[in-house]
C-alpha positions in Angstrom: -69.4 2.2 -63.0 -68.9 -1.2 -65.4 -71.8 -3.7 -64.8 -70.7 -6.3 -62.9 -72.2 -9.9 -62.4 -75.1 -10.0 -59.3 -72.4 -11.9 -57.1 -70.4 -9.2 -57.1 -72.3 -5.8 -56.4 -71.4 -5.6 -53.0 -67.7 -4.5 -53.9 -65.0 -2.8 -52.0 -63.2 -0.2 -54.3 -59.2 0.7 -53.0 -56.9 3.4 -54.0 -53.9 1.7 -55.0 -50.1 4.2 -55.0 -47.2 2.3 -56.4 -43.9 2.9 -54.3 -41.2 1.2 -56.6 -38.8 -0.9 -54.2 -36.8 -3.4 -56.1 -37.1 -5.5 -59.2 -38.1 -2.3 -61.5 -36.0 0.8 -63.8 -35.5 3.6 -61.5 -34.8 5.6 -64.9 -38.4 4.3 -66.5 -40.7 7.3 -67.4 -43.5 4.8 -66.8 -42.3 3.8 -63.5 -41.9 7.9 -62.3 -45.1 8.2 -64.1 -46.9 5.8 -62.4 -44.6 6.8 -58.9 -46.7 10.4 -59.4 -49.7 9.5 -57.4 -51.4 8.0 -60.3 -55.2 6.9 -60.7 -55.0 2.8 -60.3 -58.2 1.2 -58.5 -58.7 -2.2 -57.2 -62.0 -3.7 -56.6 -62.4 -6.5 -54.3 -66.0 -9.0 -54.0 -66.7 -11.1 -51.1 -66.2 -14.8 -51.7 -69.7 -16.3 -50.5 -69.0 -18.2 -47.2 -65.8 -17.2 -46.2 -64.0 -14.0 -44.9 -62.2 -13.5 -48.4 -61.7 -11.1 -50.7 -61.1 -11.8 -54.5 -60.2 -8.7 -57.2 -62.5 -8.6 -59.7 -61.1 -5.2 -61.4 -58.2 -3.6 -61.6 -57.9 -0.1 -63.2 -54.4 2.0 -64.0 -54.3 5.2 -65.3 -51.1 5.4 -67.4 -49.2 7.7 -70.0 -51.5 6.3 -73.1 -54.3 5.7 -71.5 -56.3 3.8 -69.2 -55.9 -0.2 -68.7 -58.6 -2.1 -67.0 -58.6 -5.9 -66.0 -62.3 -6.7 -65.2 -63.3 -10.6 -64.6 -66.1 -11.8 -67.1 -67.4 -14.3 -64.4 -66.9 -14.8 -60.9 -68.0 -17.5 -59.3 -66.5 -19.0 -55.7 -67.6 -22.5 -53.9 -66.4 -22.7 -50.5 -65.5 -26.5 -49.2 -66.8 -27.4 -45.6 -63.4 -26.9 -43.8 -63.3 -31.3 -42.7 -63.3 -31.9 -46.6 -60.6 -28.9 -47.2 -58.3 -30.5 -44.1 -58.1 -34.0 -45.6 -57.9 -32.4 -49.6 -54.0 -33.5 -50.8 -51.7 -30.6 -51.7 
């Protein structure tokens, strides 16, 4: 397991299949590859004072090797919800 920052220890790790629907090469060997039931992982960290989840990681096994994403930092402020309803778009 990578070391993570202390904020983010208490992660959730998910299974992740990829079922190609639309925008991809049905005739890809990566696609079918990755179609087979492949290794790819997602790791989610609570966001400190709210009911969110951010990724932090992703991991994908693929035909030359593994890729992983990982966040360096992760840091999350939450606004009190008055502020966030009167913040302009």
């Amino acid at each position: 397991m990578p070391k993570l920052p202390s904020a983010a220890r208490a992660t959730l790790v998910c299974a992740v299949t990829l079922q190609p629907i639309a925008g991809h090469r049905p005739a890809s060997s990566t696609v079918k590859f990755l179609a087979g039931g492949r290794d790819i992982e997602l790791w989610l960290a609570p966001v400190a004072g709210t009911r969110l989840l951010a990724p932090i990681r992703v991991q994908v096994a693929n035909m030359l090797g593994n890729i992983v994403v990982q966040a360096v930092e992760f840091q999350a402020t939450a606004q009190s919800p008055a502020r966030a309803a009167i913040t302009p778009q």
